[in-house]
C-alpha positions in Angstrom: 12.5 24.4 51.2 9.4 26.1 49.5 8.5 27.2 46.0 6.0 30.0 45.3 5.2 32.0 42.4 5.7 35.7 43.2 4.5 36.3 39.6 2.0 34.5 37.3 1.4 36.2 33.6 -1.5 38.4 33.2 -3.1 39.7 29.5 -1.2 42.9 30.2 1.8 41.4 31.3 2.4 37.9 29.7 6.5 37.9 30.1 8.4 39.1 32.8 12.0 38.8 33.3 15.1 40.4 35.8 13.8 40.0 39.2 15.6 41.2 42.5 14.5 40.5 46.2 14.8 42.2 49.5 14.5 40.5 53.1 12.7 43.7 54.9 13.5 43.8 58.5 10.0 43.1 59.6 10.1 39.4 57.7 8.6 40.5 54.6 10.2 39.7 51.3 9.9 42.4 48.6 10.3 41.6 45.0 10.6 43.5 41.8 11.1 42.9 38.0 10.3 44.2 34.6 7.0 43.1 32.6 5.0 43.7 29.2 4.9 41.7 25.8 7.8 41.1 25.6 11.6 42.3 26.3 12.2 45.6 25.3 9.2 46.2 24.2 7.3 49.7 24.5 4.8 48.6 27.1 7.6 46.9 29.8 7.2 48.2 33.2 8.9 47.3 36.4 6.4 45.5 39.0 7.0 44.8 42.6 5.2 42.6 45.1 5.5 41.4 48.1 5.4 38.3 50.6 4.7 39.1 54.5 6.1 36.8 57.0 4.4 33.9 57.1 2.2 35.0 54.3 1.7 34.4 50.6 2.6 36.6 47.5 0.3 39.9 47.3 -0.8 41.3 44.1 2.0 42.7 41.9 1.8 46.6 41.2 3.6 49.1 39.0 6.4 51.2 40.1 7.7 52.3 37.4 6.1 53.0 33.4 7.4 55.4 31.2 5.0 56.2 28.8 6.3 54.4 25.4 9.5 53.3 26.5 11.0 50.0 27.8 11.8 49.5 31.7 14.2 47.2 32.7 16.8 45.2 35.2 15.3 46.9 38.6 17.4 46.4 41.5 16.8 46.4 45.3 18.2 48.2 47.8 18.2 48.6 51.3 19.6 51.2 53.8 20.9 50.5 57.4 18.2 53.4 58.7 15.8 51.2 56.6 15.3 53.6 53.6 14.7 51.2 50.7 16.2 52.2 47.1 15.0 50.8 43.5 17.8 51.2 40.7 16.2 51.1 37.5 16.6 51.8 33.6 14.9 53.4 31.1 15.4 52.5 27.3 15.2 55.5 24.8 15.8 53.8 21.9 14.2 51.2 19.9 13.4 47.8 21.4 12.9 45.8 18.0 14.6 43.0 17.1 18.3 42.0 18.4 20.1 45.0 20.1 23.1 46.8 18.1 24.7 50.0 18.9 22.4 52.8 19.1 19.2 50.3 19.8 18.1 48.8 23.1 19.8 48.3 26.0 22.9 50.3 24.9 20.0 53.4 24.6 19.6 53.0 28.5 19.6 55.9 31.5 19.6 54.4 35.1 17.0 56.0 37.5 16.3 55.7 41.1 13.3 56.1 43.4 13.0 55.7 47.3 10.9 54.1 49.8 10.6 55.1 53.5 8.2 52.4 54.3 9.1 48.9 53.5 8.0 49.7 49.8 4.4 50.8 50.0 5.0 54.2 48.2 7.9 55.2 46.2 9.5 58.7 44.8 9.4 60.1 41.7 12.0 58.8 39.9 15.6 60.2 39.7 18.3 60.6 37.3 21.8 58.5 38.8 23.7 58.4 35.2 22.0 60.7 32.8 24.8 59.1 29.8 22.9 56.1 27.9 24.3 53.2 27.3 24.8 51.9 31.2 22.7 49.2 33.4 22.0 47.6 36.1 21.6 43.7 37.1 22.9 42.6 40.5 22.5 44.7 43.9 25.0 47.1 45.9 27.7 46.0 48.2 28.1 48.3 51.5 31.6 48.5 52.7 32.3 48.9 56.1 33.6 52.5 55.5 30.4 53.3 54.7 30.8 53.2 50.6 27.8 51.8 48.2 28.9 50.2 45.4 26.9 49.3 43.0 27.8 47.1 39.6 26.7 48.3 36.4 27.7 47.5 32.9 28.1 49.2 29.5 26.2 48.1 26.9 27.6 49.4 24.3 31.4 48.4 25.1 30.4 45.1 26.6 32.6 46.2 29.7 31.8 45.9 33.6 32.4 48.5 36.3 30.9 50.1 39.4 29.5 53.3 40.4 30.6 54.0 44.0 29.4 56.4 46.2 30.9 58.0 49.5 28.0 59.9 50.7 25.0 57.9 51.0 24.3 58.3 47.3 23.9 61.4 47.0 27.0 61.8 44.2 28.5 59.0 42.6 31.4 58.6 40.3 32.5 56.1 38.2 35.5 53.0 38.8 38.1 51.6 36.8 36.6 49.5 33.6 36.7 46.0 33.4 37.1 45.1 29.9 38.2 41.3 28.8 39.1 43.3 24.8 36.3 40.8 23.4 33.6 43.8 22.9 29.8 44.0 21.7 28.3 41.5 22.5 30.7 39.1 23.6 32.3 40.9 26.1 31.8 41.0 30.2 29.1 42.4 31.4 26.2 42.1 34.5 28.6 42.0 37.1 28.1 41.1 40.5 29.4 41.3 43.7 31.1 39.7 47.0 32.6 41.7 49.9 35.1 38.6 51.1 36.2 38.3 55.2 39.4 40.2 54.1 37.7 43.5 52.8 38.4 42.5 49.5 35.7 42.5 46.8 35.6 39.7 43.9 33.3 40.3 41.0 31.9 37.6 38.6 30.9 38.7 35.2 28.6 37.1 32.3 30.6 36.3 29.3 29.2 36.8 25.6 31.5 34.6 23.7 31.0 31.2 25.7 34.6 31.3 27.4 32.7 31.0 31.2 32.0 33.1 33.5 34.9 35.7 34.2 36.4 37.1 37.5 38.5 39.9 39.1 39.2 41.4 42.6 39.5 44.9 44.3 41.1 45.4 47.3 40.3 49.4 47.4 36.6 49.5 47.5 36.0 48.8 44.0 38.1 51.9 42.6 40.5 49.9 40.9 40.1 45.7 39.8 42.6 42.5 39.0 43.5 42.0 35.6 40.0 39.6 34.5 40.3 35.7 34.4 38.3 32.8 33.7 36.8 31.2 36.7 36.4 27.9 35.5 32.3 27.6 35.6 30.6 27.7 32.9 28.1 30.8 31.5 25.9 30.4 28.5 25.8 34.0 27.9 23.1 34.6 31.3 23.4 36.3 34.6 25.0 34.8 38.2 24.6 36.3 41.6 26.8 35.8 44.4 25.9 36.2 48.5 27.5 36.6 51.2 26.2 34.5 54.1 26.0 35.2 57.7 28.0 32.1 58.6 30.7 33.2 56.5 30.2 30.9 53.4 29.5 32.3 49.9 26.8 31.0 47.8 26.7 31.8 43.9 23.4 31.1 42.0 24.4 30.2 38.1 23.1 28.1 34.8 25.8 26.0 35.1 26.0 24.7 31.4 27.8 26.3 28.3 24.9 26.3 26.2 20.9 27.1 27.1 19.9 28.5 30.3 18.7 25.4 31.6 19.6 23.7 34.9 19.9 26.4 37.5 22.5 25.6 40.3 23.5 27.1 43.8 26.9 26.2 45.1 28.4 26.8 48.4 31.9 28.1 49.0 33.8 28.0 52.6 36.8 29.9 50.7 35.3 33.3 50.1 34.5 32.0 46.6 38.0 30.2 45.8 36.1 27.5 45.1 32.9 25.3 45.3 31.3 22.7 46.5 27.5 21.3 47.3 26.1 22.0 43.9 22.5 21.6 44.0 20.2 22.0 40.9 16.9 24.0 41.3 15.6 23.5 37.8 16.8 21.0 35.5 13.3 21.0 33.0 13.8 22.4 29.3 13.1 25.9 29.3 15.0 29.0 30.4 15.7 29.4 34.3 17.5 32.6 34.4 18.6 35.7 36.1 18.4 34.7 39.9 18.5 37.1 43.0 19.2 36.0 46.3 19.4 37.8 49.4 19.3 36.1 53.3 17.3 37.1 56.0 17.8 37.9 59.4 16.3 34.7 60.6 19.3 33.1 58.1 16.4 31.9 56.0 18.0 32.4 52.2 15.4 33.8 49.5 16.1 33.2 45.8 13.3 34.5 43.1 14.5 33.8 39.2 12.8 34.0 36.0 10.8 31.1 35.3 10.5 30.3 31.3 9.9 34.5 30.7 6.6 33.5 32.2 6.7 33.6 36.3 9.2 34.7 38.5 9.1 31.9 40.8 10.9 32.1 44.6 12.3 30.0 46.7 13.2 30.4 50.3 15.5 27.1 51.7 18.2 26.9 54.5 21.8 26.5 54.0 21.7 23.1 55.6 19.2 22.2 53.1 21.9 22.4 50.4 24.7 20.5 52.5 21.7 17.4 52.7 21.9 14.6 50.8 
């Protein structure tokens, strides 16, 4: 078990937020996130660095700055032929003060650019849904059929759903909303994913209103989803991530309190996510601990980068057995 920084604050970017990590098929780690003065300010950009095998954290660089306008929530993809995508959004509208309809996040586009080697260069970016008001958090699921589906939210309904392609992304088309009827603001959004042992997908959703975090299933590829229910953990209004392992347990990374964003937990499941056990705390400190990523190597090594008091993102790689020690 190993912490590193993968981002320190610099006088041009002194917060940084939303990180998402990639195990590259080489050993490397990539990392990205968004940065500037503040969240949704003009100035935010999305960053990426990267850790070779073996190595420390290089030097983070920009990917992505559109001149005047907030970045945000990047997300990391990458291919079986080992293309590497970046999901990304860009705010149109004002960033000032708390976000209402029309402002913000609910103002958003989400963009994509490519990388055919590892993440050294990248594309120009891309339009993927031109309408505003949608965003990205947590990464794509691949199906075995072949379908990427990746989970977005609406902003400006508070309502989670997925955007599913059938043709290496070259199109993509919208699924079934997920809407809990508690809108702005309080609603369920930032979903994210699991593709369970029986093909079935369960998606676990940040609540607005304090109820915990919510849940539903698909069992068509993400088209259609399970009426949403409470899952019985806790969500003080912050993003989860769930992973798939390669020895067939899940592992969910979660504040697990009602209120704050302070201790950050990974759990294990053997049950495909039915339930948990092994809770171990990463942070426990005042201060916010938020938005974790987590992706697993080929070596089985698990990587985890999170915000780190909208200062750092900070990243730690551990083994599974090192959250079944005592």
């Amino acid at each position: 078990m190993r912490f590193h920084f993968a981002f320190s604050p610099t006088p041009r970017f002194p917060s940084c937020h939303g990180s998402t990590v990639l195990a590259l098929p080489n050993g490397d780690v990539l990392a990205a996130w968004y940065a500037g003065t503040r969240e949704k300010a003009r100035d935010v950009a999305i960053l990426c660095a990267r850790k070779p095998l073996g190595g420390e954290w290089g030097p983070a660089l920009v990917v992505a700055d559109t001149p005047g306008k907030s970045e945000g929530n990047p997300v990391l993809f990458l291919l079986e032929e080992g293309d590497i995508w970046l999901f990304y959004q860009t705010m149109h509208g004002s960033g000032e003060g708390r976000t209402q309809l029309g402002t913000g996040w609910t103002t958003c586009d989400i963009k994509r650019k490519r990388s055919a080697d590892g993440g050294l260069s990248w594309s120009e970016d891309e339009i993927v849904v031109g309408e505003l008001g949608y965003c990205t958090r947590s990464k794509p699921v691949m199906l075995p059929n072949g379908d990427i589906v990746l989970p977005i939210h609406d902003a400006r309904r508070w309502t989670s759903l997925m955007l599913i392609s059938a043709d290496n992304g070259y199109s993509w088309r919208f699924s079934q909303e997920i809407d809990v009827g508690a809108g702005f603001n309080r609603g369920n959004v930032e979903p994210t994913l699991l593709l369970r042992r029986d093909g079935s997908l369960l998606c676990y959703m940040r609540s607005g209103a304090s109820e915990g975090m919510w849940q539903c299933e698909s069992t068509d590829g993400g088209w259609t989803w399970s009426p949403p229910e409470l899952t019985g953990l806790p969500n003080p209004d912050s993003a989860a991530e769930l992973l798939g392992l390669q020895s067939g347990h899940a592992l969910l990374a979660f504040n697990n309190t009602r209120e704050g964003r302070t201790p950050l937990t990974l759990a294990l499941s053997k049950d495909d996510a039915r339930s948990w056990f092994a809770l171990r705390d990463v942070e426990t400190e005042p201060g916010e601990y938020s938005y974790p990523a987590l992706v697993q190597a080929r070596n089985e090594s698990i990587h985890l980068t999170y915000t780190y008091r909208r200062t750092h993102i900070r990243h730690l790689e551990f083994a599974e057995e090192w959250l079944l020690s005592e």
